[in-house]
N, C-alpha and C positions, 0 to 999 in steps of 0.2 A: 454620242452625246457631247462628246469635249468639242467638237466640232460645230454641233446649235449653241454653246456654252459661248466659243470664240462669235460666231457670226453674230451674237447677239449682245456680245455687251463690248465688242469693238470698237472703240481702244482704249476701255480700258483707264480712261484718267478723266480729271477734273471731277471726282463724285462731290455732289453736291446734296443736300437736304431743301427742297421745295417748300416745307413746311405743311403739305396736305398730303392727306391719303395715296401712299404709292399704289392703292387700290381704285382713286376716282375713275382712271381711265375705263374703269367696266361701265358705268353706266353716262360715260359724256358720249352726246353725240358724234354720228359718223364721218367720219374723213368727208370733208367737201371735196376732195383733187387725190383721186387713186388712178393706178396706170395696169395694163395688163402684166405687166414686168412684175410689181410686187405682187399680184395675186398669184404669179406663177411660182415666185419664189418662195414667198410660204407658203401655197402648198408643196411641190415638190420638196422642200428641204426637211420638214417632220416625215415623209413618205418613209424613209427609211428607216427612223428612229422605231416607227410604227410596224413595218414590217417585222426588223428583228427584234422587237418587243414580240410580237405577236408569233413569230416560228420560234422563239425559245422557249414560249408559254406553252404552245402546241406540243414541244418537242419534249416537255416534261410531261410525266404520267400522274403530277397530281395536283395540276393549275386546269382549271376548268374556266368555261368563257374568256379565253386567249384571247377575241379582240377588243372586248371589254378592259381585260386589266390593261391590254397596250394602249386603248388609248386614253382611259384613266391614265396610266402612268404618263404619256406623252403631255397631256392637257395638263399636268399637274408643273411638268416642266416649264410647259409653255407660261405659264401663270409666272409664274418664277423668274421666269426671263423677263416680260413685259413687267412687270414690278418693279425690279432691280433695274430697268432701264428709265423709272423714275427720278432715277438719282445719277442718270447721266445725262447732261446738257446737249452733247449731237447727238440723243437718241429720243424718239420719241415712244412711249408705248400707246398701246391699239386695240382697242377692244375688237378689232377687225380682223387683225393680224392674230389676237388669241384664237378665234372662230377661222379660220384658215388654218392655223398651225391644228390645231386638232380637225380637222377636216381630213388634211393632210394626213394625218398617222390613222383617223380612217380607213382612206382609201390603202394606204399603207399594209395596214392590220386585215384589212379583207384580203387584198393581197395574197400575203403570208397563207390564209385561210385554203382560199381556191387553190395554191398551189399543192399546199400540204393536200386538200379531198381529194385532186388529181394524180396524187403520188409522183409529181415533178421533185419534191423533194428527197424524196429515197431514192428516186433514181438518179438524181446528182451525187447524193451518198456514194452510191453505186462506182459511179464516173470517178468521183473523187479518189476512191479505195484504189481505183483500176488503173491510173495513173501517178498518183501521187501517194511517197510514204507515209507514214501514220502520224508522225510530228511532224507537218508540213503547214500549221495553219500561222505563224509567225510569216514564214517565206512567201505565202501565197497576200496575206496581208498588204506586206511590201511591195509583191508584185501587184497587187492591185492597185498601189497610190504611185507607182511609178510613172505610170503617163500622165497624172494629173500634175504629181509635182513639175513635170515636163513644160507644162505649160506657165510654170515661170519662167521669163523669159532670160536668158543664159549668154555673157557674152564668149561663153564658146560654146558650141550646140551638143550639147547631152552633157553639158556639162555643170553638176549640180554638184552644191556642196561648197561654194566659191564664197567665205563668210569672214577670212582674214583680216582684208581692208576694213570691211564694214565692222566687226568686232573692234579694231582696233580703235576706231574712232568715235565708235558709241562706249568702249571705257575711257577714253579719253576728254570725251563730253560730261563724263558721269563724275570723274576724278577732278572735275575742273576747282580749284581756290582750294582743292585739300594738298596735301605733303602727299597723299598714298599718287599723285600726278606723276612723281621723279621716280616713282618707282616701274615703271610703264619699260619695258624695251624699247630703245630707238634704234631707227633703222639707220647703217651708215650711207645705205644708197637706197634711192628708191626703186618702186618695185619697175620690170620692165616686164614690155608687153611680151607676149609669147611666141616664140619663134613659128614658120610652119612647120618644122618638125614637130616642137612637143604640140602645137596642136593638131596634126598628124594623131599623134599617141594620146592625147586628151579624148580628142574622139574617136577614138577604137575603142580605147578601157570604158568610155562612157556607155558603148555602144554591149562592150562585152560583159559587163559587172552585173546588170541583170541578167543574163543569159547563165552566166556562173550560178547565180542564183537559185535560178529556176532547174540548174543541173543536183543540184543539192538537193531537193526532193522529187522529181520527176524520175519514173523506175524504168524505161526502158530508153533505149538509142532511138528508135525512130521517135520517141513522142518528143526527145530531147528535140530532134531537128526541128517538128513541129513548133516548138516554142522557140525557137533559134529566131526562124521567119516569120513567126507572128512579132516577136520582141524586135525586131529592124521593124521590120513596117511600123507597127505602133511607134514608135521611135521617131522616124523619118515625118513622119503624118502629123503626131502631136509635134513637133518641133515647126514646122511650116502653119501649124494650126496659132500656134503662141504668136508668129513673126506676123500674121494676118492683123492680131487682136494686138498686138504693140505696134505694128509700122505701115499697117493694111495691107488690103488686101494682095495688094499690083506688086506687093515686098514681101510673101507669102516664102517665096525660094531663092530671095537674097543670099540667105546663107549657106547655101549652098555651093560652095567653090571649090575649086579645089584641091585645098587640105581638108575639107571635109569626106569631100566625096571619098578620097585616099584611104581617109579615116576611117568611113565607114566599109567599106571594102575590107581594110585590115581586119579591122574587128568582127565582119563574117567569116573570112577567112580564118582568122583565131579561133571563134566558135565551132566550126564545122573541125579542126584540127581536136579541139578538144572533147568533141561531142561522145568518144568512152572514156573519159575520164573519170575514176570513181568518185564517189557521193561526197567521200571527206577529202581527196585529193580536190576535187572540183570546190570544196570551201576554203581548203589554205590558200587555192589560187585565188577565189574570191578578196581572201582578206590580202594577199601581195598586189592586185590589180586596185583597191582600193587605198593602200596605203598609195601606190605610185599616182595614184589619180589625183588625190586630194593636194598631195605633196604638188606636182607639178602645177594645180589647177590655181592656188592660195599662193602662190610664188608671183601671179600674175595680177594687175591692176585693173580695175573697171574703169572703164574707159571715160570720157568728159559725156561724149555722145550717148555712149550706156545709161550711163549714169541718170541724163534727164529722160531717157525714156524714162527708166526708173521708178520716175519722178511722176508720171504725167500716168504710169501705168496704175502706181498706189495709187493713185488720188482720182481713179476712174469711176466710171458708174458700178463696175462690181466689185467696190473698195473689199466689202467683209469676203467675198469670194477669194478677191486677190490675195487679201492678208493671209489665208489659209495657204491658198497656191504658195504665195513664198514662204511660207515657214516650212514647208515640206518640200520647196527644191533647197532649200537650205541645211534640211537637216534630215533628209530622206538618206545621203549614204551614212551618216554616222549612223543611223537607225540601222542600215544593214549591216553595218561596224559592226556594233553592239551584237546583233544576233550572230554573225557567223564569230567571233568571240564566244560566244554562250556555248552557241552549239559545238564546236570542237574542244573548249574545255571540257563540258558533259560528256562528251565521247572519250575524252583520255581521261577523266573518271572511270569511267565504266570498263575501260580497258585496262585499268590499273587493277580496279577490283576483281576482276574477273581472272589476272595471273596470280 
C-alpha cells in the first residue's frame, strides 16, 4: 500500500486548493485520449493490494466474504488517492482510473480466492516450511525487491546504495541562505572514480550480499547453491534489463567488461566457498560484505554521463515506476543493514538469556 500511496501522489509538492469538490471528478465526463499503457497500469498495479487483501482475509478464520472486504478495502483506497490528487497540479484524478483501480484488486481478490480453493496456498506453506527457517519473512521480503531495485540504473553494476554525492548536495540545496550551510562537511579533495580493482570487489560483494542473505534463512547446502545460481542469473539479467531501458537496447551488455565479469566470477566463487557457512556466521559476514560495499561504493562519484542518463531516466514515461525503482536501489542495502543488525542482536539476546 506505501507503494500505490507513492505512485499516486508522486511528487509530492506544490498542493494547491482548486476551490471545488476534490470529489467532482466522479461524475465529470470520460477522458477523451486514453492509451492501453494506463489501463494496464491500473489495473495491474491494485492487482496486488487486492490479492493480499483478499489471502489475509481468507487466511483468518473469522473474516467471511474475503473478496468483498478486499476490494471494499482496496476502492476505498483508491477514492483516497484520486481525491488527494485534487490538490496536486501534475496529477489529474479519474473517475476512470477509480473503476480500473478496483477492477484491478478484483481481479486481484479472485485471485487470492482460486488459489486459496486449489490449495496452492498451503502447499506454498508447505514449500516455504521445507526450505526456509521460521523467521525468514523480513529476508525473503528483501530478497524479493532485490531485482527490482536492480533495475535502477547503477554506475557500477550491482551496485546499490550509491547516495553520498547525491545526499550531499540535496542538504546542501536545503541549507542554502541559513548559517546551518557552514556547518556541512567539506571535502578536501574530490571524490575519484573507482579504480578496476575496487570495482572488481564492488561487484563481487554486490553480487554476494544477496546470496549471504538468502544463506541466513535457507536450511539445507544444496538449496543454498540453488539460490546461489538463481541470485547470479537474476542479477546478470536484471542488470542488462536496466542498461536496455536507460541506453537501449543495442547497450543491453555494455556493461559488461571486464572488471565486471572478474567481479562476478569472484563473487560465485565466494558463494560457492561459503555455501556451509552457518546461519549466523553467514550474517556477521553479510553485515562485513555490506559495510565494505557501501564504504567503497559512496567513496566514488557519479559520473557527468551517469548523471544525465539520470536525468532523462526520472523524467521517463514510467516517472512514478522509476521513483520507486530508485528509492529502493537507494536504500535496499541499508534495509538489509537494518535487518541483519536486528537479527544478530536478537540472537545474542537470546543467547545471553539462555546462559
Amino acid at each position: 500500500m506505501c507503494l500505490i500511496v507513492y505512485a499516486s501522489l508522486y511528487p509530492f509538492t506544490e498542493w494547491r486548493n482548486q476551490g471545488i469538490s476534490p470529489l467532482t471528478f466522479l461524475t465529470a465526463p470520460l477522458p477523451r485520449y486514453w492509451t492501453g499503457f494506463d489501463v494496464g497500469v491500473n489495473l495491474v498495479g491494485y492487482a496486488p493490494v487486492g490479492f493480499l487483501l483478499a489471502l489475509s482475509a481468507l487466511r483468518s478464520a473469522r473474516i467471511r466474504w474475503a473478496v468483498s472486504v478486499a476490494v471494499l478495502s482496496a476502492g476505498v483506497l483508491s477514492l483516497s488517492m484520486e481525491t488527494l490528487q485534487s490538490y496536486l497540479p501534475s496529477r489529474v484524478p479519474s473517475n476512470v482510473d477509480f473503476v480500473l483501480n478496483t477492477a484491478g484488486a478484483w481481479l486481484g481478490a479472485c485471485s487470492a480466492w482460486l488459489l486459496e480453493k486449489a490449495g496452492a496456498i498451503d502447499r506454498w506453506a508447505r514449500v516455504r516450511a521445507r526450505w526456509f527457517v521460521r523467521e525468514a519473512r523480513g529476508a525473503l521480503v528483501l530478497l524479493a525487491l532485490w531485482p527490482i531495485a536492480l533495475l535502477f540504473p547503477a554506475s557500477v553494476p550491482l551496485g546499490l546504495g550509491q547516495v553520498l554525492e547525491r545526499l550531499e548536495y540535496a542538504l546542501a540545496e536545503l541549507l542554502v541562505d541559513t548559517p546551518f550551510l557552514e556547518w556541512l562537511p567539506v571535502r578536501d579533495i574530490e571524490l575519484q572514480p573507482l579504480v578496476p580493482g575496487a570495482e572488481v570487489i564492488c561487484v563481487a560483494l554486490g553480487a554476494l550480499i544477496p546470496c549471504l542473505l538468502a544463506y541466513c534463512i535457507v536450511r539445507t547446502l544444496p538449496q543454498r547453491a540453488v539460490f546461489l545460481v538463481g541470485t547470479l542469473a537474476a542479477g546478470v539479467v536484471l542488470t542488462a534489463l536496466s542498461a536496455a531501458l536507460s541506453y537501449g537496447p543495442d547497450h543491453a551488455w555494455a556493461w559488461l567488461d571486464l572488471p565486471v565479469q572478474v567481479g562476478l566470477w569472484m563473487g560465485a566463487g565466494l558463494g560457492l566457498l561459503l555455501l556451509p557457512v552457518p546461519r549466523r556466521a553467514s550474517a556477521a559476514l553479510l553485515l562485513l560484505a555490506l559495510s565494505i560495499h557501501l564504504s567503497l561504493l559512496n567513496q566514488a562519484p557519479v559520473g557527468p554521463y551517469f548523471a544525465e542518463t539520470l536525468q532523462i531516466w526520472e523524467q521517463g514515461r514510467f516517472v512514478r515506476f522509476n521513483g520507486v525503482v530508485q528509492w529502493l536501489g537507494w536504500l535496499w542495502p541499508f534495509a538489509a543493514l537494518v535487518y541483519v543488525l536486528v537479527r544478530l542482536s536478537r540472537r545474542t539476546s537470546v543467547a545471553v538469556l539462555e546462559k
